[in-house]
TIFIVO-930546 format. One record per residue (C-alpha): x, y, z; residue number from 1. Coordinates in pm, 1 decimal, m for minus. Each point is the difference from the previous one (the first is absolute). Example, Ala and Ser with C-alpha at 12.3 -4.5 7.8 and 13.67 -1.06 7.14 Angstrom:
residues 2
REC        px        py        pz    i
REC    1230.0    m450.0     780.0    1
REC     137.0     344.0     m66.0    2
//
This chain:
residues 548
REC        px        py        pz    i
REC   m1454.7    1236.1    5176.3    1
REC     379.6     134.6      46.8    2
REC     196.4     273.6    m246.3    3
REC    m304.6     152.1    m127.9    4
REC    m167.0    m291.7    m201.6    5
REC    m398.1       4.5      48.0    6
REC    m179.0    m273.1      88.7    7
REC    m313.4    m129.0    m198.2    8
REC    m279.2      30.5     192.7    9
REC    m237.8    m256.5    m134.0   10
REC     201.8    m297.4     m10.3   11
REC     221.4    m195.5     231.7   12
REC     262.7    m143.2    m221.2   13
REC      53.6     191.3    m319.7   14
REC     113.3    m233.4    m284.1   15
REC     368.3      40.0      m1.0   16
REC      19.9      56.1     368.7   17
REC     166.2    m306.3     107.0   18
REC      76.3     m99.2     397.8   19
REC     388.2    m128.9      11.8   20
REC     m49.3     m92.1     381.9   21
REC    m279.1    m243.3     m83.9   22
REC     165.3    m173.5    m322.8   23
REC     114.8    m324.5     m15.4   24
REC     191.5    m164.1    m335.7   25
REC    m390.8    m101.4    m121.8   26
REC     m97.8     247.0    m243.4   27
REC    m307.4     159.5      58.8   28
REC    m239.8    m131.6    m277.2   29
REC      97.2    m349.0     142.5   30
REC     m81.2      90.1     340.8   31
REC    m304.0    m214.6      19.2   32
REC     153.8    m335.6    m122.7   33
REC     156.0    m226.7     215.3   34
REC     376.7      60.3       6.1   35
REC     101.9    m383.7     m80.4   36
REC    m202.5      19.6    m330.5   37
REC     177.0     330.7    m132.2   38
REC     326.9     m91.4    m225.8   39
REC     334.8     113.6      73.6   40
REC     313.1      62.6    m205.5   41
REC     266.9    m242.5     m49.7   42
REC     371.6      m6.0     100.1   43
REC     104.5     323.6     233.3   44
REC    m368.0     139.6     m76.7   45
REC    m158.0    m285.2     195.6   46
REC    m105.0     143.9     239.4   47
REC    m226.2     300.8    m203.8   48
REC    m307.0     m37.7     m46.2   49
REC     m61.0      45.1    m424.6   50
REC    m188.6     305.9     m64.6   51
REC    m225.3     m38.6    m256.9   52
REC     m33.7    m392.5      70.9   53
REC      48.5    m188.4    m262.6   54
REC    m248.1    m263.7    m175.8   55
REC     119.4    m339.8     m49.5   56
REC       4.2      17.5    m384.9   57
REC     358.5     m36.3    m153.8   58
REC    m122.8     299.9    m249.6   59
REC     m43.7     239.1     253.5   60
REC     290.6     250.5     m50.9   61
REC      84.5       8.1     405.1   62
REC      31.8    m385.6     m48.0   63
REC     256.1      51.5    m264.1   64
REC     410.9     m86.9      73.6   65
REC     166.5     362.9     123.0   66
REC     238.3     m31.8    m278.9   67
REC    m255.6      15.2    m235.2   68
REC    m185.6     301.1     148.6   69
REC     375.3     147.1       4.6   70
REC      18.9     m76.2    m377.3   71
REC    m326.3     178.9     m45.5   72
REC      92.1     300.7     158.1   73
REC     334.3      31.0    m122.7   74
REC     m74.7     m45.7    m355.4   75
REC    m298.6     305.8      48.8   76
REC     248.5     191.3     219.4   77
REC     221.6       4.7    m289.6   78
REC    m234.6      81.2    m237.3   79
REC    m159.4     270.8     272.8   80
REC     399.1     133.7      20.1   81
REC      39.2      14.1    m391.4   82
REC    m339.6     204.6       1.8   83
REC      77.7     252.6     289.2   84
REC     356.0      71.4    m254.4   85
REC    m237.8      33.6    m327.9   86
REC    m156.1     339.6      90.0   87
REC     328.7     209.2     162.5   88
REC     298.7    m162.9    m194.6   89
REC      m4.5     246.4    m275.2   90
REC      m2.8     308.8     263.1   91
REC     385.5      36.4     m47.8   92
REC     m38.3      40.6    m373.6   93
REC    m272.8     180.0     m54.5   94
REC     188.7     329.8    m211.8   95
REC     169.2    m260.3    m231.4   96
REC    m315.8    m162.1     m56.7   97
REC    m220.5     291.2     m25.3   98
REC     294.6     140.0    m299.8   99
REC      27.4    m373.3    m159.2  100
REC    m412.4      16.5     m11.9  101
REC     m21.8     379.4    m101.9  102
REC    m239.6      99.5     297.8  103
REC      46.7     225.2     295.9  104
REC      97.4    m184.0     389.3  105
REC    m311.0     139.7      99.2  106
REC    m180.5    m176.3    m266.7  107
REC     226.0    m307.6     106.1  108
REC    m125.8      m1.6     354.2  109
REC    m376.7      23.7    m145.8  110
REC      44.6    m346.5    m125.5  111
REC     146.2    m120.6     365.5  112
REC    m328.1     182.0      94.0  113
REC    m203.9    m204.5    m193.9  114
REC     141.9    m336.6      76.2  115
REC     m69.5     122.8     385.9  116
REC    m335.0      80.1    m105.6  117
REC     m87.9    m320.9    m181.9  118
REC     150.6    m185.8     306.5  119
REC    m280.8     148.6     239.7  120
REC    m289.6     m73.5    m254.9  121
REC      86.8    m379.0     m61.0  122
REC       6.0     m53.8     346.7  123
REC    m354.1       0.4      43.3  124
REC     m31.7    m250.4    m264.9  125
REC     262.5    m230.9      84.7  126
REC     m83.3     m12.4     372.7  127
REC    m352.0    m106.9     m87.1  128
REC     102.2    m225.0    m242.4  129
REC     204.5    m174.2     249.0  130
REC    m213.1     m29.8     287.8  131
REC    m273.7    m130.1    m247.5  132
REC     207.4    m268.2    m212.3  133
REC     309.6      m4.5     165.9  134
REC     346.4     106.5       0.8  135
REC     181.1    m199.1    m235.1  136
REC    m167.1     125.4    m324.9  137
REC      35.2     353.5      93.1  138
REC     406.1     m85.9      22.5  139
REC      18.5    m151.5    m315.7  140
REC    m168.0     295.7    m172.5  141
REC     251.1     277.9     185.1  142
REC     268.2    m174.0    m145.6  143
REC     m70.5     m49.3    m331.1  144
REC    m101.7     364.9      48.7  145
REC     350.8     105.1      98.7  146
REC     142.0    m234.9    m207.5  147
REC    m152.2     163.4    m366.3  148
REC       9.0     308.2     188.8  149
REC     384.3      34.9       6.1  150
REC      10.6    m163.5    m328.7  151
REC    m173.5     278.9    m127.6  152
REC     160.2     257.5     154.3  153
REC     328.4    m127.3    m113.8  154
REC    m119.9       6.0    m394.5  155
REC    m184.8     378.7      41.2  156
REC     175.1     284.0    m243.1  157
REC    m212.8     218.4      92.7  158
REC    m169.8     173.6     363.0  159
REC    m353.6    m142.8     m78.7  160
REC      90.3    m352.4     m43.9  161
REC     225.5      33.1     282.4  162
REC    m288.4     206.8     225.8  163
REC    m204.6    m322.8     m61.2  164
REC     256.0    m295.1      72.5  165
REC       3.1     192.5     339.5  166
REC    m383.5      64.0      78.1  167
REC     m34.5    m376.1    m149.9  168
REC     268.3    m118.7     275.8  169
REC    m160.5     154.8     227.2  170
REC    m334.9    m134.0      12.2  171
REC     205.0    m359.8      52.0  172
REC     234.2     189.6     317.2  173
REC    m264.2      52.3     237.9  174
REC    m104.5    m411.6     111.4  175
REC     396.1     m21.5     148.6  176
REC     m68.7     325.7     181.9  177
REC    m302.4    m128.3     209.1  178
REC     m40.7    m392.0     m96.0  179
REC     321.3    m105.1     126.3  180
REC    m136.6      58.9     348.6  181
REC    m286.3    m182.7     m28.6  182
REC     148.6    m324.9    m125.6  183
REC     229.7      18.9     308.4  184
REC    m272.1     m14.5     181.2  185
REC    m189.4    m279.2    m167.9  186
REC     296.6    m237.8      11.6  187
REC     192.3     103.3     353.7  188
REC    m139.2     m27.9     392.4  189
REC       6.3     307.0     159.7  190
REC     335.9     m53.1     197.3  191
REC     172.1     m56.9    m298.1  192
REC    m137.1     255.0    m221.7  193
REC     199.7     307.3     166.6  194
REC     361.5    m160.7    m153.3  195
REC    m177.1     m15.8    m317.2  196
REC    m144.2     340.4     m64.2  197
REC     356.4     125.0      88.6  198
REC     136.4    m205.5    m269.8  199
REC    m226.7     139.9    m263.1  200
REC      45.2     362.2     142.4  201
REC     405.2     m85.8     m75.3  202
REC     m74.7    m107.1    m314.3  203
REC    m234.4     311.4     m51.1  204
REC     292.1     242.4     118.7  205
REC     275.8    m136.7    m246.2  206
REC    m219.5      20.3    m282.1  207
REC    m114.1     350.3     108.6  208
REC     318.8      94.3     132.7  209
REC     252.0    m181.6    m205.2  210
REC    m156.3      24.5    m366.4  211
REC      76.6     376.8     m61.8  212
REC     378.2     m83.7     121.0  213
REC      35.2    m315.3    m265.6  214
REC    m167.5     204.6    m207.8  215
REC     211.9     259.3       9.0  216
REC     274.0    m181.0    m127.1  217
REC    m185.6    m203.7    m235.8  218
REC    m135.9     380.3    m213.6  219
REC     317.7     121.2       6.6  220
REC     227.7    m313.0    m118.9  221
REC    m308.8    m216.8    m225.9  222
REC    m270.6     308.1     m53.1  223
REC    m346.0      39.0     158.9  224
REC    m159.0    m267.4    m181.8  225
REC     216.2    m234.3     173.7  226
REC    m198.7      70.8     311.9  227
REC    m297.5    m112.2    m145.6  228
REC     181.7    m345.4    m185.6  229
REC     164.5     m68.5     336.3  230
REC    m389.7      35.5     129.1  231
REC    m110.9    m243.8    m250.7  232
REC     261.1    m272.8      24.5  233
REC     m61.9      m6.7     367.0  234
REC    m408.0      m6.0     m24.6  235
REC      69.5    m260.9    m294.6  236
REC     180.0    m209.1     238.2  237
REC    m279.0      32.6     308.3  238
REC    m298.3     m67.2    m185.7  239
REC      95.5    m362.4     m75.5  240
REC      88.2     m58.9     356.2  241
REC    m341.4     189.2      93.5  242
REC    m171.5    m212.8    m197.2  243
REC     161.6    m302.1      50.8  244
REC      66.0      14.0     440.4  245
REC    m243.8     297.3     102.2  246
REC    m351.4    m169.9      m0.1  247
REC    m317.9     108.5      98.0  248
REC       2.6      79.1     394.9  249
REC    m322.0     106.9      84.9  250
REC    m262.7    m247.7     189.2  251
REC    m291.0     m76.0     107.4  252
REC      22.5     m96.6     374.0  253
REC    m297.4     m59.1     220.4  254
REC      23.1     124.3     381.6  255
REC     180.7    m267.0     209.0  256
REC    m279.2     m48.5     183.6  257
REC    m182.6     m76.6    m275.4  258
REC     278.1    m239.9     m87.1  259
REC     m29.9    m185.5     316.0  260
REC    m346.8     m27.6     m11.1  261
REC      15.5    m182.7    m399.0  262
REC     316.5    m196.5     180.3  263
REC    m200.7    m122.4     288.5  264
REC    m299.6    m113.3    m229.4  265
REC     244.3    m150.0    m251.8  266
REC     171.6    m215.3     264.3  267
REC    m315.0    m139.5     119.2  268
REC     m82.7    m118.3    m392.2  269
REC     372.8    m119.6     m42.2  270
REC     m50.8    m229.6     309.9  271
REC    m383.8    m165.7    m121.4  272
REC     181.0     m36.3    m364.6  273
REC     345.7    m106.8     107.0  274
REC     m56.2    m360.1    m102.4  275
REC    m115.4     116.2    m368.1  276
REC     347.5     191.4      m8.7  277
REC     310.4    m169.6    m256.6  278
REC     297.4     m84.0     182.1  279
REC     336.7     275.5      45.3  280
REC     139.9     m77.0    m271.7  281
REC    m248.8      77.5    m195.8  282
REC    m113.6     315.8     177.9  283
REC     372.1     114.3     m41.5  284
REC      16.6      62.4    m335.7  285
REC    m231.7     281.4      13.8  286
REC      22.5     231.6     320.3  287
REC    m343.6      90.6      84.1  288
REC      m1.2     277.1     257.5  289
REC    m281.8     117.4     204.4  290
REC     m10.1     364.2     m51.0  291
REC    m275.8       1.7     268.9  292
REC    m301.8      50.4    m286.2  293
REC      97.2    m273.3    m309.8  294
REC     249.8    m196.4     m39.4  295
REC     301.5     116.4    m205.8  296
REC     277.7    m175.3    m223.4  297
REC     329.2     191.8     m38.1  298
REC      47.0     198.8    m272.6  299
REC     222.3     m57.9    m289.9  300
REC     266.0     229.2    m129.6  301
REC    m152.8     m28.1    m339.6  302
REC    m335.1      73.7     186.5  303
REC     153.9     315.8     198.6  304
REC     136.3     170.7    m357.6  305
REC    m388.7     112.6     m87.9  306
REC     m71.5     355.2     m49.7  307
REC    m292.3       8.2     190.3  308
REC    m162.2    m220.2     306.9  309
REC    m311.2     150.8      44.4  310
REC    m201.9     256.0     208.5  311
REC     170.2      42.7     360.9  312
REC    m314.0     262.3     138.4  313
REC    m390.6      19.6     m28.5  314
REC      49.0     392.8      47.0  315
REC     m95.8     144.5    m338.8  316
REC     243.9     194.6    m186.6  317
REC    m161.2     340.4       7.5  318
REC      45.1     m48.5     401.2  319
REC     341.0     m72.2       7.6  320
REC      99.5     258.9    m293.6  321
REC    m215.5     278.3     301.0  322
REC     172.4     m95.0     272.9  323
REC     341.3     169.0     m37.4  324
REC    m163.1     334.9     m54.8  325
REC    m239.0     m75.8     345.8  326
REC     305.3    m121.0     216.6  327
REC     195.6     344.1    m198.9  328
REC    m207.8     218.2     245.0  329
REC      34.1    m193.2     343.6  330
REC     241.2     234.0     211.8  331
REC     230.4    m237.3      28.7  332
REC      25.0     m82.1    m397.6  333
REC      m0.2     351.2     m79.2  334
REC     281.0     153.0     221.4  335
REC     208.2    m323.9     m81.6  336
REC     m75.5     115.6    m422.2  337
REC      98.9     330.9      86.2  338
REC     320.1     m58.9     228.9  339
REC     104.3    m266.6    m221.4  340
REC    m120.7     113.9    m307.6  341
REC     166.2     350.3       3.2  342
REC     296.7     m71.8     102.2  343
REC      88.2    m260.5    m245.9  344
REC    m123.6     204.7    m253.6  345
REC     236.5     247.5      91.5  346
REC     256.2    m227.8      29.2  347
REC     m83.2     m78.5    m379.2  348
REC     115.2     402.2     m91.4  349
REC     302.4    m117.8      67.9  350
REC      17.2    m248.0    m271.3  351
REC    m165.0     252.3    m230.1  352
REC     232.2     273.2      47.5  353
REC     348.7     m98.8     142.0  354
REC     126.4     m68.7    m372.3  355
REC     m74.4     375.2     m92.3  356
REC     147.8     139.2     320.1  357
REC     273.8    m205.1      29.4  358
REC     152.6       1.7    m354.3  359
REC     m29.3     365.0      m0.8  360
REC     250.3     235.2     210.5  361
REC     139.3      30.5     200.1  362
REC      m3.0    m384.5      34.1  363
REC      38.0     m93.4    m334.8  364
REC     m18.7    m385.1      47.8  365
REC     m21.3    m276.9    m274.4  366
REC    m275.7    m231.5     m49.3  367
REC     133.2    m278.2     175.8  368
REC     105.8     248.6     312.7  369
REC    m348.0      82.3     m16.2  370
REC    m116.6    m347.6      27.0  371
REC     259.9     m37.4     330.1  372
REC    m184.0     258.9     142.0  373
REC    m234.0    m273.6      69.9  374
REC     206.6    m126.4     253.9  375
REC     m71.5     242.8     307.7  376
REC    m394.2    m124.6     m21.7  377
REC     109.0    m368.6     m46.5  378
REC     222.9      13.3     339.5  379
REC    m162.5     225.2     206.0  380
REC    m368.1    m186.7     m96.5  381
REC     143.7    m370.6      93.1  382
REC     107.5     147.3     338.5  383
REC    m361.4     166.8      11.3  384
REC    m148.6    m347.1     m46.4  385
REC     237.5    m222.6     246.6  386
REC     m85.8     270.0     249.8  387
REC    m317.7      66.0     m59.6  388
REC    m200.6    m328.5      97.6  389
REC     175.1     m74.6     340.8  390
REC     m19.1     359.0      87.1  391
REC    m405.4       0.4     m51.2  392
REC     m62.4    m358.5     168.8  393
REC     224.1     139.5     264.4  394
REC    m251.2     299.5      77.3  395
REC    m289.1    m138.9     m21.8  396
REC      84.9    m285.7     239.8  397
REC     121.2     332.3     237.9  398
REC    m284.0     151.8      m1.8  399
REC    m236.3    m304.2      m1.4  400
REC     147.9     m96.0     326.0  401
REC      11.8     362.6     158.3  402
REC    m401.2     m12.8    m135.6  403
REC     m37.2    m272.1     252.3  404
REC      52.1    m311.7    m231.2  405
REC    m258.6     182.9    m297.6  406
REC     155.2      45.5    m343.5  407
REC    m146.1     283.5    m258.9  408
REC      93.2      14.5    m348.6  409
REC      31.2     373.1      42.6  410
REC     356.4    m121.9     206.5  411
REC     111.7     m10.4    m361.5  412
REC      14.4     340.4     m24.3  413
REC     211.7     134.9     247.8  414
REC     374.6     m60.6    m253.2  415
REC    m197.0     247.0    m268.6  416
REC     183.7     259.3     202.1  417
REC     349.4    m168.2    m102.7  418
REC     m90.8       2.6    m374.3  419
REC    m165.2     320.9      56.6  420
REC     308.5     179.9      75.8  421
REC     239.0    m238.2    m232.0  422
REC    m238.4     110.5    m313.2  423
REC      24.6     381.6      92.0  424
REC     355.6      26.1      m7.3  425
REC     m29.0    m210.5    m331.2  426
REC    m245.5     180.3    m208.3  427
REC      80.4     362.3     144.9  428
REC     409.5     m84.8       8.0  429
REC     m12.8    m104.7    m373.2  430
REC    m159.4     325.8    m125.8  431
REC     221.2     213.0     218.5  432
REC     349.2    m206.5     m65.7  433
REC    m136.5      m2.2    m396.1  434
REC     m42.3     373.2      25.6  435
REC     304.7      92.1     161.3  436
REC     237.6    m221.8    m203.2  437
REC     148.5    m220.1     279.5  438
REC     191.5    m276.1     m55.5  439
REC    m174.2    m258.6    m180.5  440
REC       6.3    m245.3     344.8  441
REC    m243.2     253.4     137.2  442
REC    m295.1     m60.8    m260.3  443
REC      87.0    m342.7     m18.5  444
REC     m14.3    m101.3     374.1  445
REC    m322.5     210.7      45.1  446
REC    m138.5    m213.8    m311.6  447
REC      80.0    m303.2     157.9  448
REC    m139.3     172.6     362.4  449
REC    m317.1      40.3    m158.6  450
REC     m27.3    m373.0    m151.4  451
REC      82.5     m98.4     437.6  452
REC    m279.2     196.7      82.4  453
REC    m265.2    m183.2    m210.9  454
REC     173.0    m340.3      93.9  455
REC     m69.1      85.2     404.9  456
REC    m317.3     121.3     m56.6  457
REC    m124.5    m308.2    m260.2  458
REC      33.5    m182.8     344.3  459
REC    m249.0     228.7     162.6  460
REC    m288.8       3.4    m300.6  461
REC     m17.3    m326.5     m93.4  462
REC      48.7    m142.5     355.0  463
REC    m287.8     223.1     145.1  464
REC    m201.3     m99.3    m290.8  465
REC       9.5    m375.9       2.6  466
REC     m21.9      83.1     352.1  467
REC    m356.0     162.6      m7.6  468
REC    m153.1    m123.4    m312.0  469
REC     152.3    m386.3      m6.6  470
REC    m267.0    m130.4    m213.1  471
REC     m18.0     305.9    m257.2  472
REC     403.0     m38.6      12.4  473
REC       8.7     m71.6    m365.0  474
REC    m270.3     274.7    m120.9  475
REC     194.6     283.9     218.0  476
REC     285.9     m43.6    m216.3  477
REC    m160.2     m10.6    m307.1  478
REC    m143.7     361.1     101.2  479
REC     370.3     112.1     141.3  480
REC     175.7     m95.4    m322.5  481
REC    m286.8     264.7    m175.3  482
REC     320.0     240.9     126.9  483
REC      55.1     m78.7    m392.9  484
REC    m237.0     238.3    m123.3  485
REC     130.6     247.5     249.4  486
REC     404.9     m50.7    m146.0  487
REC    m131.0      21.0    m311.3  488
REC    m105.2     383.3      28.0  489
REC     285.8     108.2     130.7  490
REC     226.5    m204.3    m200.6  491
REC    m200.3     121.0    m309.5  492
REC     137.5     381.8      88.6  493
REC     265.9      m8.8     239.8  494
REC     232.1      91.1    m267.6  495
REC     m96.9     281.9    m116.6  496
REC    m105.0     104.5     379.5  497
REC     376.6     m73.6      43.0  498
REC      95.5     262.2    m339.7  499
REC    m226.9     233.5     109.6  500
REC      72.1      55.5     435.1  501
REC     285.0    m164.7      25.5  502
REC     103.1    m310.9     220.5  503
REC     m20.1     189.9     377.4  504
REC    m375.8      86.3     m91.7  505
REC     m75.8    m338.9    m123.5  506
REC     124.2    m193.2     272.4  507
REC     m77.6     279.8     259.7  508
REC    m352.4     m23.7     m96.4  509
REC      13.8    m428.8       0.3  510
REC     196.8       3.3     363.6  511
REC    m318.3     241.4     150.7  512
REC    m282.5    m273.9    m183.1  513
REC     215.2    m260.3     205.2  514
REC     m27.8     182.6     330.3  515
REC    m394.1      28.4     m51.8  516
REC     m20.7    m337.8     m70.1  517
REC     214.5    m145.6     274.0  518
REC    m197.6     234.9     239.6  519
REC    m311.0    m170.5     m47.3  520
REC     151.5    m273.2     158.8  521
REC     m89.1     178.7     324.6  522
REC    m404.0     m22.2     m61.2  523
REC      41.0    m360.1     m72.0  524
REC     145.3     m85.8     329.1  525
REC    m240.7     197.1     176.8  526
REC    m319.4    m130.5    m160.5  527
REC      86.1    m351.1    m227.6  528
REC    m150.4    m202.8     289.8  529
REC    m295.6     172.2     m26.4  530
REC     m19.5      54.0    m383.6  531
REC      87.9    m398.4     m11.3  532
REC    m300.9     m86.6     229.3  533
REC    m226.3     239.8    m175.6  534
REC      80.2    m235.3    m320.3  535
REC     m56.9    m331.1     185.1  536
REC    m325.4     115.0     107.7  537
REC    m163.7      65.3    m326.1  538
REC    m181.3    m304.8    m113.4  539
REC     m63.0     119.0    m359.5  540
REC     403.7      49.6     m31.9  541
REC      49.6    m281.0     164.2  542
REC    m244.5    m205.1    m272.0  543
REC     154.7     158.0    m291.1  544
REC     336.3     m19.4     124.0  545
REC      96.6    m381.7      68.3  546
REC     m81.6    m312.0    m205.0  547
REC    m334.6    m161.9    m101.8  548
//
């Protein structure tokens, strides 16, 4: 094997190993059916072949009308948006709302701390929850969990009511960190699922990005509590429309070939019974479709507005609740929670303590100048993302074809090294342009240079990941996103580290954690295809793993 990467010696084809020069447009867990039975797309997609294939039942969410499925994911993009804005959007006030609530900043960033904290925890019960009963209840709670939660937080006088409006908010934040993702994939084919997970990172990003610089404004013209108002009008307005057009997308589908086979028997009965059969009118007033195991009728609207539809897995609970903190220690999964995980953590400091650096002098800005700050992240991280994706496809299809037609998902890694050196001149250059009182542009681009770097690299982790663990996709994330309990330490402190060192220690001290982590990029490359086959071979994994 080229460049250093070991080869497993046990097996021939390590899961994730996939030969380009062999490929044709059938996807691989269709290789065995007959090419004229398979079901393409429609319109300029009709010549791809639809990965996962479809059943034939008008309720299965692939079968569903693209402008509904856009619906869907707008309306939980814009609710995923308003909750990536909820946690950072008071970062530009955070002196005049530590004086208004008689506490100290530090003690103000605790509470950020906990929300963080509370985030990681309900993950594990929300991701569960989902995978056992399905997605749409688990939305419907988040928001009416935001929704009190900012009412709350708007009516606290004092920090304890307003410490728990934020650690009750964030216990509903964490399903539109992970579950948005997963109901992309249970409604989109693979060839159109890319367009859409950019989408929801955009709508990510302005929340993220653009709530601390509305917010900004909003503090310093209406007061702090109109953050949290603003919140609830806008999660007051969503949850109707989740309840009313986001319904329940998870589903049962049987393997197509067990589809075929129910089709093929069916067909044989439809022909001995066809004279027993009512005429077309008749059997157009109901559509019965043959979803390849019964026999369907489409769903009403009325129908589709039910909190709950049922179990959608056999696995037990205590299984799937497990798995995230198995698939935490694969390699892979934990490089991808440390890359990713400290470095956006890191990138949360920022939020934490730009208010207190940059309303002090030499800078001396006002709230909403604070909240513009936002601004170098927001630019700099939408060029990150546009460039980002092409630039990774582009080298892995490079070195796929100068690995004689093989593809690796450890070609993923190679554009770490362009992030790598992006996020060292952002975390070191902010401590050092802090410390020596540049001009403000200096902090401020390095900020948003340190926001690029995690956009790059974002490419990197989570395309090596669904890479190398495809079916465990869902459970890797759910163990990445623990990075929560991780911001929540230093989060909890960083102020007082901040009081106490000053900024050029702090951030010195986060920009040499970066280099370690980034440097264990190295022993991935060299042994993931080994590691990866090491995991495929053990049966008991294996068992405990995947579905019952």
């Amino acid at each position: 094997m080229p460049w250093g990467i070991l080869e497993d010696k046990y097996m021939e084809r390590v899961p994730g190993n996939i030969i380009l020069a062999d490929q044709t447009d059938v996807p691989q867990e269709y290789q065995n059916i007959s090419r004229e039975l398979l079901k393409h797309g429609t319109g300029k997609s009709s010549h791809i072949i639809l990965a996962p294939q479809p059943s034939d039942s008008p309720n299965d969410p692939l079968n569903w009308p693209t402008w509904r499925k856009d619906l869907i994911l707008v309306i939980v993009g814009l609710s995923a948006g308003v909750v990536g804005a909820y946690g950072p959007m008071l970062g530009p006030g955070f002196v005049e709302i530590a004086a208004a609530l008689n506490i100290t900043v530090n003690t103000l960033s605790q509470a950020t701390a906990w929300v963080i904290l509370l985030i990681g925890v309900s993950l594990f019960i929300f991701n569960p929850l989902a995978k056992k009963i399905g997605r749409r209840p688990v939305y419907v709670m988040s928001s009416i969990i935001m929704l009190t939660g900012s009412i709350w937080g708007s009516l606290a006088k004092d920090y304890n009511s307003f410490l728990g409006s934020r650690m009750w908010s964030g216990l509903g934040m964490a399903p539109y960190e992970v579950l948005v993702q997963c109901t992309i994939a249970d409604i989109y084919f693979v060839h159109q699922r890319a367009t859409r997970i950019a989408l929801w990172n955009m709508f990510l990003l302005c929340g993220i990005s653009g709530g601390g610089l509305i917010a900004g404004y909003i503090i310093e013209d209406q007061g702090w509590k109109w953050t949290l108002i603003w919140c609830a009008i806008l999660f007051g307005a969503l949850l109707p429309l989740v309840i009313l057009f986001v319904p329940e997308t998870a589903y049962r589908r049987h393997t197509y070939e067990q589809q075929l086979a129910a089709k093929s028997t069916s067909n044989r009965d439809e022909k001995s019974d066809s004279l027993k059969k009512g005429n077309s009118e008749q059997e157009e007033e109901v559509e019965n479709v043959e979803t390849g195991v019964v026999t369907e009728c489409k769903e009403s609207f009325v129908h589709s507005l039910r909190l709950w539809g049922g179990i959608y897995t056999d696995t037990p609970l205590w299984k799937i609740f497990l798995r995230p903190f198995v698939v935490f220690f694969y390699p892979g999964v934990l490089w991808g929670f440390l890359l990713y995980g400290i470095t956006l953590s890191w990138i949360v400091v920022f939020s934490v303590v730009n208010a207190v650096i940059f309303t002090a002098p030499p800078y001396n800005f006002s709230v909403s100048e604070v909240g513009l700050i936002s601004l170098s992240p927001f630019i700099l991280t939408l060029i990150g993302e546009i460039v980002s994706g092409p630039l990774n496809d582009w080298v892995c299809l490079y070195l796929a074809k100068k690995n004689h037609g093989i593809y690796l998902p450890e070609f993923r890694l190679p554009p770490i090294i362009i992030s790598f050196l992006i996020g060292v001149v952002g975390f070191f250059g902010f401590g050092a342009s802090i410390h020596f009182q540049t001009h403000w542009s200096g902090p401020v681009l390095c900020f948003g240079l340190a926001n690029m770097s995690l956009a790059i690299s974002n490419a990197s982790v989570f395309g090596y990941i669904i890479d190398a663990h495809k079916e465990l996709s869902e459970e890797a994330f759910v163990a990445i996103n623990a990075r929560n309990l991780l911001t929540f330490g230093l989060t909890y402190f960083v102020n007082d580290w901040l009081a106490r060192d000053g900024v050029l220690a702090v951030f010195n001290v986060l920009g040499a954690v970066f280099v370690v982590v980034n440097v264990l990029t190295i022993p991935l490359w060299i042994f993931g295809q080994r590691m990866r086959g090491y995991i495929a071979r053990n049966e008991a994994l294996h068992r405990f793993m995947h579905e019952d």
